[in-house]
Backbone bond lengths (Angstrom), bond angles and torsions (degrees), N, CA, C in turn:
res aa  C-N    CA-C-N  psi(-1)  N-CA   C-N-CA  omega(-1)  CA-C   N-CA-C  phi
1 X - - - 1.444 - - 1.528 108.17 -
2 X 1.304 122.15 136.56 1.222 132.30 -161.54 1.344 105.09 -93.66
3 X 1.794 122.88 143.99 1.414 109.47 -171.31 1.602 120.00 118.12
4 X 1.153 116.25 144.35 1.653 109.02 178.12 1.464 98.33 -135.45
5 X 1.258 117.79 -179.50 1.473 136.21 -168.17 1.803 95.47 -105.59
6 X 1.349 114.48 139.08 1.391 124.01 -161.12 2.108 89.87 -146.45
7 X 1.178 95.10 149.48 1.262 112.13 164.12 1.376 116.25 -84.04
8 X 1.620 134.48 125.55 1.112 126.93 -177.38 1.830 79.17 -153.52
9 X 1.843 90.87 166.59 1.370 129.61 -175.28 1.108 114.73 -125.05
10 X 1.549 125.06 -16.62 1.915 106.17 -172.75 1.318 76.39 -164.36
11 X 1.835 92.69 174.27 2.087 99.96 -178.49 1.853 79.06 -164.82
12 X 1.291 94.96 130.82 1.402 119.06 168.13 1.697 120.62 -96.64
13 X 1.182 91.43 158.59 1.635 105.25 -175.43 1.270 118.69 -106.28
14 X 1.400 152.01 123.92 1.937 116.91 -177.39 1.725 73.59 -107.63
15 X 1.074 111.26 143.47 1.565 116.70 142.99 1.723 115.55 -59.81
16 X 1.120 126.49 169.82 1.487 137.09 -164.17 1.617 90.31 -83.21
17 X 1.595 128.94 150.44 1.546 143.30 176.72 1.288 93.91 -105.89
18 X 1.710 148.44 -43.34 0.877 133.24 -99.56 2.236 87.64 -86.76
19 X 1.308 107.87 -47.35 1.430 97.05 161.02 1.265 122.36 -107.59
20 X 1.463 131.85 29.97 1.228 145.29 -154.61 1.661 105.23 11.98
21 X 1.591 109.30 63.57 1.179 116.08 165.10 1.362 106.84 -109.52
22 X 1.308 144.22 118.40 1.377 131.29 163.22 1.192 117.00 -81.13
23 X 0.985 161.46 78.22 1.279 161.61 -171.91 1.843 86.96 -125.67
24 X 0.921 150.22 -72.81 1.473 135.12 -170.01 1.760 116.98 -57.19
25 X 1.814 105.92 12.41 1.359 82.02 179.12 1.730 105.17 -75.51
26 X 1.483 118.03 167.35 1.928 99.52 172.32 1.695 118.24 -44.32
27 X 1.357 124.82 -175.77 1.480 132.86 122.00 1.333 132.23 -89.83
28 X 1.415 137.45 -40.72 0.667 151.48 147.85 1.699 113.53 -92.44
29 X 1.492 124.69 157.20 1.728 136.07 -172.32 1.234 107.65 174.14
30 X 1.324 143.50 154.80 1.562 175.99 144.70 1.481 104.75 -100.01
31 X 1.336 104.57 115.90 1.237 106.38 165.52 2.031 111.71 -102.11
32 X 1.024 102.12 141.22 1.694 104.68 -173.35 1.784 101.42 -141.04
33 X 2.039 99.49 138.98 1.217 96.91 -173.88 1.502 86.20 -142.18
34 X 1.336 124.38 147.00 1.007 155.23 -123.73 2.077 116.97 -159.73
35 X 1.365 103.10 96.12 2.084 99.04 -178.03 1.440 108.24 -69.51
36 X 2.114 117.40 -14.26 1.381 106.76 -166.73 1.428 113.93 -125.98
37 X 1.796 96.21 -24.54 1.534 100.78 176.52 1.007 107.53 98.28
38 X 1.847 134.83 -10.13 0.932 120.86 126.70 1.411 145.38 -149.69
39 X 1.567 95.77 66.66 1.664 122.68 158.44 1.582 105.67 -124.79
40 X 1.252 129.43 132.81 1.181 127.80 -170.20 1.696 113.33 -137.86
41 X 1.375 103.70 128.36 1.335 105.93 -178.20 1.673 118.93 -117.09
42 X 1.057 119.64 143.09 1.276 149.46 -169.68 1.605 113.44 -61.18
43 X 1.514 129.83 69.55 1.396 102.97 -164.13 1.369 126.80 -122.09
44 X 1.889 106.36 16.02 1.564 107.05 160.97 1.393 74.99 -150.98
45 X 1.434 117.85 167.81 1.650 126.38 173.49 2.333 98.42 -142.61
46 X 0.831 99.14 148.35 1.457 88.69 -169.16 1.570 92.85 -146.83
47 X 1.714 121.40 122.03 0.919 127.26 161.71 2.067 104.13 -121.76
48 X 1.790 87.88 157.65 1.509 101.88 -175.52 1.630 113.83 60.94
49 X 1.349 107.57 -4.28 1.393 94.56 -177.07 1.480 141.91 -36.60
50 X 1.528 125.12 140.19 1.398 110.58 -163.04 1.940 101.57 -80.64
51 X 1.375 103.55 165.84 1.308 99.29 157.55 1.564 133.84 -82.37
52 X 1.784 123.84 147.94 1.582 90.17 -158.60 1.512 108.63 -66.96
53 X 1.066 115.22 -155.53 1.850 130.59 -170.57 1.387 104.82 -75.83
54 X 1.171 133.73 -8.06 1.349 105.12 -162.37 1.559 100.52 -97.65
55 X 1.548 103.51 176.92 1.566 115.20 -174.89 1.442 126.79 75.61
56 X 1.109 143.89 -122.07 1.229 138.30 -149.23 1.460 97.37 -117.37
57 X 1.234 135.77 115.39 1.116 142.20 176.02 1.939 115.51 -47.90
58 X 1.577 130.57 117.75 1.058 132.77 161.86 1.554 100.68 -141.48
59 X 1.794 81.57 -178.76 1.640 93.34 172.70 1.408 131.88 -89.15
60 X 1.287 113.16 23.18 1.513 107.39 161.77 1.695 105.10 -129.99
61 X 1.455 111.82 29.42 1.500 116.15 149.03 1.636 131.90 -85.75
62 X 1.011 114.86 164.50 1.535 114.36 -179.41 1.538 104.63 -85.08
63 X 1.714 125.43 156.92 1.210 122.09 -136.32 1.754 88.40 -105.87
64 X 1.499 105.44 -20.49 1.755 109.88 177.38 1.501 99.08 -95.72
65 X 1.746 84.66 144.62 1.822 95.34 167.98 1.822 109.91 -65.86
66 X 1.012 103.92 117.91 1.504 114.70 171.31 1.486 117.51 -95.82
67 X 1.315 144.25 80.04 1.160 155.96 -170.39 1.513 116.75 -84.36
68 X 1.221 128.42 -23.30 1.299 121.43 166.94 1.641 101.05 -117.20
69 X 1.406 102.06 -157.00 1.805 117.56 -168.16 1.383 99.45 -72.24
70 X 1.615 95.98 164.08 1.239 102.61 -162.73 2.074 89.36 -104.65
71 X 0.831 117.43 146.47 1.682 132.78 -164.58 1.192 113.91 -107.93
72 X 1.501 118.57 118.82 1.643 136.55 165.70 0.854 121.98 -101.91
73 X 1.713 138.18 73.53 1.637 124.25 -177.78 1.611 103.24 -87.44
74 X 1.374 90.35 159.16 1.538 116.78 175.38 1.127 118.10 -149.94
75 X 1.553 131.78 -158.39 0.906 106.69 -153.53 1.763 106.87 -121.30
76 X 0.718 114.37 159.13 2.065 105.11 -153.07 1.763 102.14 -65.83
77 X 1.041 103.61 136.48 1.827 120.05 -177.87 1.499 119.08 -162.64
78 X 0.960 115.19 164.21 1.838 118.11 -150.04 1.977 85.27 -88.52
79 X 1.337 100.84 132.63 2.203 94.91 -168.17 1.401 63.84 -149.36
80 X 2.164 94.52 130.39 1.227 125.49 136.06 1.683 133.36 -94.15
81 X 1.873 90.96 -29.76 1.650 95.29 -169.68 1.420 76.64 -138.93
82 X 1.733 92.76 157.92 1.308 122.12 175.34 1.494 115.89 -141.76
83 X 1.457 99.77 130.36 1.895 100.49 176.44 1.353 114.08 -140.37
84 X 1.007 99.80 149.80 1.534 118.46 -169.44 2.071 105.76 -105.49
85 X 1.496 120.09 107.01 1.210 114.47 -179.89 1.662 111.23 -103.66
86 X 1.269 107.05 98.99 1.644 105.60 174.99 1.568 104.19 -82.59
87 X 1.452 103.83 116.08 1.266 140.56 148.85 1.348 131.22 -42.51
88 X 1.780 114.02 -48.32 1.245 121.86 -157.07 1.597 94.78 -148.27
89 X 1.253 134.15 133.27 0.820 137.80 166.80 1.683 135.15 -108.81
90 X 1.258 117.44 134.20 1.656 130.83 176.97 1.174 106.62 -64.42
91 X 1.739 114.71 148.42 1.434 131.52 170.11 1.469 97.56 -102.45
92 X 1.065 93.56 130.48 1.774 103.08 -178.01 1.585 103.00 -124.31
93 X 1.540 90.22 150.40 1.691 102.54 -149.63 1.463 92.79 -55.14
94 X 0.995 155.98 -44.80 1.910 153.91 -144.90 1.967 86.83 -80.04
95 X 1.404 86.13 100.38 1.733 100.56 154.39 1.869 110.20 56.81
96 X 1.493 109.43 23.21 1.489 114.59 169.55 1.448 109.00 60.99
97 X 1.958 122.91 19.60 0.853 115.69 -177.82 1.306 115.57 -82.94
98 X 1.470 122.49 -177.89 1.652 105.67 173.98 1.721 98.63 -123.00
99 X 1.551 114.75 152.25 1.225 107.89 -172.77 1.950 95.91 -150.26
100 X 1.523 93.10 159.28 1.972 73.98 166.24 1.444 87.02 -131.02
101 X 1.935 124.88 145.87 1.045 119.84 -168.01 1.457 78.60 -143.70
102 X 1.364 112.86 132.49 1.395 116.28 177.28 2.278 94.97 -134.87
103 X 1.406 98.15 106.37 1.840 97.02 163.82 1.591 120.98 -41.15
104 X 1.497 104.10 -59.47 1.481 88.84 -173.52 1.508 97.48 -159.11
105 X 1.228 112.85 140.40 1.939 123.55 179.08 1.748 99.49 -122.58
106 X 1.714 91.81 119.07 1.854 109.83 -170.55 1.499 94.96 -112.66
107 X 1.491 114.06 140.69 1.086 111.73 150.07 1.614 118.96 -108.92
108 X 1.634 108.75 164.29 1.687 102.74 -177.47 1.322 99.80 -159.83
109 X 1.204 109.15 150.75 1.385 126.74 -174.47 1.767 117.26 -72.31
């Protein structure tokens, strides 16, 4: 398996640009990071979450423009793998379906 175990502290989310609609970021998610892939620990959990600021102004957006990723710090530990478990899912405007679309998840030390 390709890859080594790195020390990191936080892991970001970008929501999708492609129509700067967020509607596929989750509502609910657990993020879990892992040195072996398989022991896994629990290290932000997020329910109701808003979507960030950008795009079309409603009421289950956040009230600041949020222009980059949205940020999970914790607390520094040796991370090979990282997963993201959506729990709860968004209706996104195309046909009342629900989807979770996340651009890109970084980790950093």
């Amino acid at each position: 398996m390709p890859g080594s175990t790195r020390i990191a502290a936080s892991r970001s989310c970008s929501p999708t640009r492609l129509t700067r609609a967020t509607t596929g970021f989750p509502l609910d998610f657990r993020i879990l990071v892992s040195a072996n892939g398989e022991r896994w620990d629990e290290v932000a959990k997020r329910e109701q979450f808003r979507k960030p600021a950008t795009g079309a102004p409603d009421g289950d957006r956040k009230p600041r423009d949020v222009t980059g990723p949205e940020s999970f710090s914790f607390g520094q530990r040796p991370v090979r793998f990282v997963k993201v478990e959506v729990t709860r899912l968004r209706k996104t405007r195309y046909f009342g379906k629900c989807a979770a679309q996340l651009a890109e998840i970084e980790v950093v030390r």
